[in-house]
C-alpha positions as CSV (number, residue, x, y, z in Angstrom):
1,X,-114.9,-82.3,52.8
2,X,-114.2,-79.2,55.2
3,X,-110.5,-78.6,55.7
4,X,-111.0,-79.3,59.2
5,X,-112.2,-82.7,58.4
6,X,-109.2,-83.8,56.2
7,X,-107.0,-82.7,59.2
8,X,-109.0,-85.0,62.0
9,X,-108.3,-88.0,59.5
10,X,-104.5,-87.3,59.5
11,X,-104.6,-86.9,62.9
12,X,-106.3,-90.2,63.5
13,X,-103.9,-91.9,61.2
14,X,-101.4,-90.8,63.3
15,X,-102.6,-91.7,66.5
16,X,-104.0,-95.0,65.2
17,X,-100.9,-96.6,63.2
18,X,-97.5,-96.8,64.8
19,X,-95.5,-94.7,63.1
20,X,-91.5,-94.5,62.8
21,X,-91.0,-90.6,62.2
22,X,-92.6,-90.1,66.0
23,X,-92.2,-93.3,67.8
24,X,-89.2,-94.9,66.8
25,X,-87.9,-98.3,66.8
26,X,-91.2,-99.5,68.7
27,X,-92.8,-98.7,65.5
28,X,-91.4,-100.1,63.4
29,X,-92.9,-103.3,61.9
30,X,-90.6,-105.6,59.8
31,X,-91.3,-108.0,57.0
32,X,-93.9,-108.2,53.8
33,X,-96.9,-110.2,55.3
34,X,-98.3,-107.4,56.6
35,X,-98.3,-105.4,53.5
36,X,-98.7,-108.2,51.6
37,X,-102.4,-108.9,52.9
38,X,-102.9,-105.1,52.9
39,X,-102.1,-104.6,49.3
40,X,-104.1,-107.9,48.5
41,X,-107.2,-105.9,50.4
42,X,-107.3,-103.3,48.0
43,X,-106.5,-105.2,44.8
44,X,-102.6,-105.3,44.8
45,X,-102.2,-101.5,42.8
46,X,-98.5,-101.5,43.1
47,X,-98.9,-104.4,40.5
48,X,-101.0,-102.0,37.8
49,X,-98.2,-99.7,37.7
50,X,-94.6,-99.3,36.6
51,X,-92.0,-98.4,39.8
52,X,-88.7,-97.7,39.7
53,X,-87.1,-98.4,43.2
54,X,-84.9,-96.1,44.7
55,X,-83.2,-97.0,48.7
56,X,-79.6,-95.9,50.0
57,X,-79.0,-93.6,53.5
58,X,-78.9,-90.5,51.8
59,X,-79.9,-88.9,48.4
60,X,-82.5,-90.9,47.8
61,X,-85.1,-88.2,47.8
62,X,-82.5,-86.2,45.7
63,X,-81.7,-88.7,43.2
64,X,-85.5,-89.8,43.3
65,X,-86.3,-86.0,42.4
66,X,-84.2,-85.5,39.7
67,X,-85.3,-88.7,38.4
68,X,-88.6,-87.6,38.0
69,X,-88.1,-84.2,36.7
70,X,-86.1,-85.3,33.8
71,X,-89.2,-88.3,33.1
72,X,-91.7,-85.7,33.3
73,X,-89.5,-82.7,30.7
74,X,-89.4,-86.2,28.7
75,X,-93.5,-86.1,28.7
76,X,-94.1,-89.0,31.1
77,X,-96.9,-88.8,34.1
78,X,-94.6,-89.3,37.1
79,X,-95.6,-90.4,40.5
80,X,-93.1,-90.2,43.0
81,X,-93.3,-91.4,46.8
82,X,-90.4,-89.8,49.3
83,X,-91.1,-89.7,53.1
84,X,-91.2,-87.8,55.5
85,X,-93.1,-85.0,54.6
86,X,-91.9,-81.1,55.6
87,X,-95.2,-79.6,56.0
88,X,-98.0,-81.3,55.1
89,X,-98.9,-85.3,54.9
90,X,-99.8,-84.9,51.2
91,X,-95.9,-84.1,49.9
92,X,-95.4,-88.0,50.4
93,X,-97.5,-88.4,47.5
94,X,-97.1,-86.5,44.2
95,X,-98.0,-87.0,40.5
96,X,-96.0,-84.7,37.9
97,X,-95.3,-82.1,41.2
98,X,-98.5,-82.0,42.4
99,X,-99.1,-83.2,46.3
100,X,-101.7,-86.1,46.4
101,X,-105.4,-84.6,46.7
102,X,-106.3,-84.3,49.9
103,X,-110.1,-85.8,49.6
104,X,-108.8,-88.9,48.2
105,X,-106.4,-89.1,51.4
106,X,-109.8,-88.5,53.4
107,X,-111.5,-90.8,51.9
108,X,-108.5,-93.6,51.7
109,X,-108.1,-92.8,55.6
110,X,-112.0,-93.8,56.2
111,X,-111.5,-97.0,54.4
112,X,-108.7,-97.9,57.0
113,X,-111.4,-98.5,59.7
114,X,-112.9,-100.8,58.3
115,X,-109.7,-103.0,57.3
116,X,-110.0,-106.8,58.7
117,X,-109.0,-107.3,61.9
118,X,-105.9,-109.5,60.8
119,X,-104.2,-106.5,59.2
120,X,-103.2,-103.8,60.9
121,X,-100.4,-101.6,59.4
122,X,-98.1,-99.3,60.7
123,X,-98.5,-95.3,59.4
124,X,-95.6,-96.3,56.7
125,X,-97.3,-99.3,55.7
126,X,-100.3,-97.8,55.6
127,X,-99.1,-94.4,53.2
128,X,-97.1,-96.9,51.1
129,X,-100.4,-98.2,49.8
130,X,-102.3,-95.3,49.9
131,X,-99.4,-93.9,47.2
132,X,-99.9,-97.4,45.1
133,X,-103.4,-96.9,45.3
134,X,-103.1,-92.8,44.1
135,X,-100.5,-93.8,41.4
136,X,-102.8,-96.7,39.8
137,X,-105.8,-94.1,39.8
138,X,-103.8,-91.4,38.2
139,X,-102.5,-94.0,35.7
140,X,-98.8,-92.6,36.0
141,X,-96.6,-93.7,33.5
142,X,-94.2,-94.3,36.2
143,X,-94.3,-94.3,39.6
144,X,-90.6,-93.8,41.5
145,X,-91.0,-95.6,44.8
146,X,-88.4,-94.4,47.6
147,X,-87.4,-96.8,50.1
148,X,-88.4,-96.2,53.8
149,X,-86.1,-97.4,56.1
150,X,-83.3,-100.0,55.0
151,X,-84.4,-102.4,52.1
152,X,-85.0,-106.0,52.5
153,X,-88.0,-105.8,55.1
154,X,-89.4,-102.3,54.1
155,X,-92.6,-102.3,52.7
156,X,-91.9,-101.2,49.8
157,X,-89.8,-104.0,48.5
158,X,-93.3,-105.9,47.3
159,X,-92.8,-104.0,44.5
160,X,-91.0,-105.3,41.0
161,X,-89.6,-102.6,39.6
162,X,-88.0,-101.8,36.1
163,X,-84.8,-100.7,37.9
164,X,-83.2,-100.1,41.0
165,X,-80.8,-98.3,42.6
166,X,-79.0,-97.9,46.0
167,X,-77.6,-94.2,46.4
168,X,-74.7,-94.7,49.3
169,X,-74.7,-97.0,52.5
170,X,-73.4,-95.0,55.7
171,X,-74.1,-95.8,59.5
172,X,-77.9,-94.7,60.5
173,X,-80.6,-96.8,62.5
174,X,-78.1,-99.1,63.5
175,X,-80.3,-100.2,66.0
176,X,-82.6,-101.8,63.3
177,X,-80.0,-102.3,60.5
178,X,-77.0,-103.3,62.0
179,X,-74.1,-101.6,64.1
180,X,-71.8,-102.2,60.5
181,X,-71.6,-100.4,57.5
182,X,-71.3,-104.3,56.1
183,X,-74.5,-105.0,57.8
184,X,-76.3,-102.2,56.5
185,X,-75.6,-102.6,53.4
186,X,-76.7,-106.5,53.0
187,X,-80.4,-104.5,54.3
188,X,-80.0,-102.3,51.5
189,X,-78.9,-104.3,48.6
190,X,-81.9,-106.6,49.7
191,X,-84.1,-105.2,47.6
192,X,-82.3,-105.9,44.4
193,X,-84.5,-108.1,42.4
194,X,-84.3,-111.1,39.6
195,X,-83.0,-109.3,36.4
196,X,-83.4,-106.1,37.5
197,X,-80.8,-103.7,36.6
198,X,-79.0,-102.2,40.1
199,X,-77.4,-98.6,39.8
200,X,-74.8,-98.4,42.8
201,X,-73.7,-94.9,44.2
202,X,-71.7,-95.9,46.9
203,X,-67.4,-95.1,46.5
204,X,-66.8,-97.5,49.3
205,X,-65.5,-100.8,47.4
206,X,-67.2,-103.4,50.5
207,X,-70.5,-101.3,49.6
208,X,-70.0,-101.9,46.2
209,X,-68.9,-106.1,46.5
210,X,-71.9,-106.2,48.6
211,X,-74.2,-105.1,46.3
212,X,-72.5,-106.5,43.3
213,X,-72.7,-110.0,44.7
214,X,-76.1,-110.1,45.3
215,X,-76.6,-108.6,41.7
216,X,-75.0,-111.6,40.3
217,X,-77.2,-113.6,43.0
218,X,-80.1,-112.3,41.4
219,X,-78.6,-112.3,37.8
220,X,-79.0,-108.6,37.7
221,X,-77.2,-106.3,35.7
222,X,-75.0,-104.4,38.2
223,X,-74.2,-100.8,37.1
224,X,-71.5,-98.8,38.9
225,X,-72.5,-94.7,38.7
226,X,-69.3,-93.8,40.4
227,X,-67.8,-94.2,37.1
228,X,-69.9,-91.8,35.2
229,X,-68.6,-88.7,33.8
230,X,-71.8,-86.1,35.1
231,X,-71.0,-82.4,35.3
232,X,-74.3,-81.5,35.0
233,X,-75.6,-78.2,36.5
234,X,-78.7,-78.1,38.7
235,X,-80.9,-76.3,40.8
236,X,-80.3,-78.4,43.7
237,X,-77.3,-76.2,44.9
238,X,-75.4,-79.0,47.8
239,X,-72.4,-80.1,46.7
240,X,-73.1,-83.6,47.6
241,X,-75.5,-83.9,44.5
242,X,-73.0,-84.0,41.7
243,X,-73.1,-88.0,43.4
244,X,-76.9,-87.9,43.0
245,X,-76.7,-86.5,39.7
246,X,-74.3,-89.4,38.7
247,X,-77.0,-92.5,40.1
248,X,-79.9,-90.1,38.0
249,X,-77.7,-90.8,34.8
250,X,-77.3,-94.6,35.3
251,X,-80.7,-94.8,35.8
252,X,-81.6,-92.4,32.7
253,X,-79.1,-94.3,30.8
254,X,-81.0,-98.4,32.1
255,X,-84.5,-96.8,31.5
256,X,-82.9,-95.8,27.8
257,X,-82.0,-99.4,28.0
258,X,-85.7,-100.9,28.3
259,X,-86.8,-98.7,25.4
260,X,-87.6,-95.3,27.1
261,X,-87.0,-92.1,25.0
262,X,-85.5,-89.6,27.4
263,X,-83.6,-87.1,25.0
264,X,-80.6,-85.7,26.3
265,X,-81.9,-81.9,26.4
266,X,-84.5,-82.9,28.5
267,X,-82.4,-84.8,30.8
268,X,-80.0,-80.8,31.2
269,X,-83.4,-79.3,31.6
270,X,-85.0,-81.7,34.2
271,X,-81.8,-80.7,36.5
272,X,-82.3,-77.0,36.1
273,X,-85.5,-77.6,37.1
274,X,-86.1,-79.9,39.6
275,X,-88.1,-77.4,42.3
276,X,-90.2,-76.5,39.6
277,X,-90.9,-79.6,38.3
278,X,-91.4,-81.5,41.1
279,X,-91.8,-79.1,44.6
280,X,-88.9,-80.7,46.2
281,X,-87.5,-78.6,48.9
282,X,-85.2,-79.0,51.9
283,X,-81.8,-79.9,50.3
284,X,-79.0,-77.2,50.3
285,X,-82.9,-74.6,50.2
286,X,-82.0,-71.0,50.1
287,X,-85.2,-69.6,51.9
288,X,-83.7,-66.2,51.2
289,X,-80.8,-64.5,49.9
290,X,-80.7,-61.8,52.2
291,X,-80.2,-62.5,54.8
292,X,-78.7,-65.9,53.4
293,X,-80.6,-68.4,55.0
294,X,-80.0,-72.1,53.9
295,X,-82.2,-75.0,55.4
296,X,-80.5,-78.5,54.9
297,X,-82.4,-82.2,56.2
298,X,-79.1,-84.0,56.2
299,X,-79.9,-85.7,60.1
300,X,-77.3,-88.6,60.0
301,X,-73.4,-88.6,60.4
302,X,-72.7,-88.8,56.6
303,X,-75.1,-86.3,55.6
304,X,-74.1,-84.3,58.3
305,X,-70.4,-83.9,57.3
306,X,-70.9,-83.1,53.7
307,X,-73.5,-80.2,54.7
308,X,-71.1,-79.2,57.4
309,X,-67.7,-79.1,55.2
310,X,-70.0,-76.6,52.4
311,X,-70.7,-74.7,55.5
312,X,-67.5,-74.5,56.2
313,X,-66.2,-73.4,52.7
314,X,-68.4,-70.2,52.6
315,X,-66.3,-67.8,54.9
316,X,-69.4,-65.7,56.1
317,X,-70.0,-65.7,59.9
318,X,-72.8,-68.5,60.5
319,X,-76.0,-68.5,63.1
320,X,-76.5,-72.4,63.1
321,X,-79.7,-73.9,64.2
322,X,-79.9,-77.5,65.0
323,X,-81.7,-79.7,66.5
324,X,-81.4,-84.0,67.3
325,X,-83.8,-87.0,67.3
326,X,-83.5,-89.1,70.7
327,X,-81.2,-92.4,68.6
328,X,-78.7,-89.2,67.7
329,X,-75.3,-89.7,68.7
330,X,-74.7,-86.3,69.7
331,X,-71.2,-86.2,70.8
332,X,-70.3,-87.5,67.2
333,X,-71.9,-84.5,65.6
334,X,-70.5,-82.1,67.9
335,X,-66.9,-83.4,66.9
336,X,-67.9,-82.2,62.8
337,X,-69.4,-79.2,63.9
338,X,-69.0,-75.6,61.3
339,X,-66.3,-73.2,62.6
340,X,-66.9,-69.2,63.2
341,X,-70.4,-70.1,64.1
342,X,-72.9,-69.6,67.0
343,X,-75.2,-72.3,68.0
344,X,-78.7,-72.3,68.6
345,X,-80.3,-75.5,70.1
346,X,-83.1,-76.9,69.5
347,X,-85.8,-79.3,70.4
348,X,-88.0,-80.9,67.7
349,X,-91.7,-81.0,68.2
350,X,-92.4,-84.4,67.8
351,X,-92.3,-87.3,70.9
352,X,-88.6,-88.6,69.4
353,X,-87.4,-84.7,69.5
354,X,-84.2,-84.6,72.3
355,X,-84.4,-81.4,74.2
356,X,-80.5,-80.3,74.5
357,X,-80.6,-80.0,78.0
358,X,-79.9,-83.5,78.1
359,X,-76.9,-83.0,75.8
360,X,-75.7,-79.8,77.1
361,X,-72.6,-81.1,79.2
362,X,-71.5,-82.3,76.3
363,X,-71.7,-78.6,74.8
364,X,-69.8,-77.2,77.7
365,X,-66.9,-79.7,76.9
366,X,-67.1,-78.6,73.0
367,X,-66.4,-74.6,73.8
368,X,-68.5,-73.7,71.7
369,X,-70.8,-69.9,71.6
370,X,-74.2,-71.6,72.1
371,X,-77.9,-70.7,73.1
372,X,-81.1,-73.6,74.1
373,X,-84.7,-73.2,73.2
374,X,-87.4,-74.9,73.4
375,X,-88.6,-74.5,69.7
376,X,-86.9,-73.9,66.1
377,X,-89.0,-70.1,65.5
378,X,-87.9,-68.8,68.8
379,X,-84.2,-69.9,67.9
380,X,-84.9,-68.7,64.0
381,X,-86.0,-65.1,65.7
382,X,-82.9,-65.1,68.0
383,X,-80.8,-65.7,65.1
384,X,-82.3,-63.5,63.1
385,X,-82.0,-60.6,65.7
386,X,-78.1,-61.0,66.3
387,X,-77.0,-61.5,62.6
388,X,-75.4,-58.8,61.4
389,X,-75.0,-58.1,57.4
390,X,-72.3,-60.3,55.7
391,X,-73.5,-63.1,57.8
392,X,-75.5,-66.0,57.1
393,X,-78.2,-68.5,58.9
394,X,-78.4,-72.3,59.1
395,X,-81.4,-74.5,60.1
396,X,-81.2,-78.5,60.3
397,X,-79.7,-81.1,62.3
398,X,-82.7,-83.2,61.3
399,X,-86.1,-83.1,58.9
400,X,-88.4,-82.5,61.6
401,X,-86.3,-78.8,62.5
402,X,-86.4,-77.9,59.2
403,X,-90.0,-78.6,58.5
404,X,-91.2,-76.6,61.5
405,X,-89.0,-73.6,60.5
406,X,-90.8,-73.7,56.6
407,X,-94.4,-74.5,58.2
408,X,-94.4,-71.5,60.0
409,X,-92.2,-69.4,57.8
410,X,-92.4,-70.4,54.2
411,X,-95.7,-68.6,53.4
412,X,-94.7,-65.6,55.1
């Protein structure tokens, strides 16, 4: 298989399967029948393989990370499933750090064609099996599955995992999970299961009543990670992990529970070494140290405001780079935004990417120092041409700007 030939198969995955990260809401196919009949095509894998089920608006590929470094310093196989992807399809996909072999993603693609005509999956269904399929033939001791988008009618809940947990509920997709942080979180909690232990991450005490009630529903051990005492130092630098490092203890502590051994020295090292161990980038990523450069996916209001409020705490001069998906609520942002800061604008690549001249009266009104471009590099360059020493550079606003920056920058 030529290089060139694994990249026509991606392709045609994403031109054939509706897919979320570039079409949006039209996309996106809710409910478990679909998956249902596509896992039964191919054996039902996510069955042959321990999960551990991790959903919540954000953190869940931090927590999900951590969790797995800390398994695999403990001597487990680990298989971990986040979404989307920065650079290439195969991140989606690793076992013990390792991206997901890119002839077995040819050859699962070729076996798509020829799926019966009464399934046809979306692009999330359709990599949500092709990582069930991966773990089962890598015989991963564990396999940490990451919720796609809300809970109760993602594809991923046909699994039955040994544990879940729900990081934090905060307003995001309203228009498919509710217009209510109450709403949003009833999506969530849906994928608690029958005597399943739940870790809960979420401060908010209607989150947590929420999610506590339909633990008892489900007579499932409901375990509260707010409450933890985790000080713990790691190489994922945000500030918002010390609440991701709290839900990775619960869950340490409920895998302990079941009979795992995960010694405490290996649970310290697994946080010091979470890039390492697992490739996870994009969080609070220094891309260099001088110039400063920091690359953060936080995309939604919640995320957004924690990245922001560290920005705001270092008192260098900032060069920020953003750019928006079209469901962004851009005058929200804009209200949160860093002080002593320039802007530089962006538009994604992808079909869902807002340019900001359709948002640019609205950066008039915010008096703000700005600049528009029509893609991240040239705004990287521009930034990186006016910074002067002392200062510092930004790039985010969503996962598809901070992708494009690393794809054409990280290997240079």
């Amino acid at each position: 298989m030529t290089n060139q030939a694994y990249q026509e198969a991606v392709e045609w995955l994403f031109v054939q399967a509706p897919n979320y990260q570039i079409d949006g809401k039209k996309a996106y196919k809710p409910g478990l029948g679909n998956i249902t009949k596509l896992c039964a095509f191919f054996g039902n894998p996510q069955d042959k393989i321990k999960t551990i089920h991790i959903g919540g608006t954000n953190g869940k590929g931090s927590s999900s990370n951590m969790l797995a470094s800390v398994l695999q310093e403990s001597g487990y196989k680990v298989g971990i499933y986040n979404s989307p992807h920065l650079i290439d399809f195969t991140e989606r996909i690793k076992v013990n750090g390792q991206n997901c072999d890119r002839e077995f993603v040819y050859n699962f693609i070729q076996k798509l064609k020829n799926l019966p005509a009464d399934i046809r999956p979306s692009f999330f269904e359709f990599t949500t099996i092709m990582a069930f399929e991966y773990f089962a033939q890598q015989n991963v001791d564990f396999a940490i599955i990451e919720v796609g988008l809300g809970g109760r009618l993602d594809s991923t809940n046909i699994i039955h995992p040994l544990v879940s947990a729900i990081t934090n509920v905060a307003l995001d997709h309203q228009n498919i999970l509710g217009n209510t942080v109450e709403e949003i979180a009833t999506e969530k909690a849906g994928i608690i299961k029958q005597n399943t232990p739940i870790i809960s991450g979420d401060d908010e005490e209607t989150v947590k009543s929420i999610i506590r009630k339909r633990a008892e529903e489900n007579s499932s051990e409901w375990i509260d990670a707010t409450l933890i005492e985790a000080s713990l130092p790691s190489d994922l630098k945000g500030n918002y992990q010390q609440k991701n490092t709290k839900v990775m203890v619960a869950l340490v502590e409920a895998l302990r529970n079941l009979g795992l051994i995960i010694p405490q020295e290996k649970v310290e090292k697994g946080l010091l070494n979470v890039q390492k161990n697992t490739g996870f980038i994009g969080r609070w990523f220094e891309f260099s140290n001088d110039p400063q450069i920091i690359c953060d996916t936080a995309h939604n209001q919640a995320g957004l405001e924690e990245v922001f409020a560290q920005l705001n705490s270092i008192p260098k001069f900032k060069h920020i780079v953003l750019g928006f998906v079209k469901d962004k609520k851009i005058d929200e942002v804009l209200k949160i935004l860093p002080e002593n800061a320039s802007f530089y604008f962006v538009k994604p690549y992808l079909n869902r990417g807002l340019h900001p001249s359709f948002y640019e009266d609205e950066l008039k009104k915010a008096k703000i120092f700005y600049k528009i471009f029509d893609h991240v590099n040239d705004a990287y360059l521009s930034a990186k041409q006016n910074i002067k020493n002392g200062e510092m550079i930004f790039i985010g606003g969503s996962n598809f700007v901070v992708g494009e920056f690393l794809e054409k920058n990280l290997q240079k």
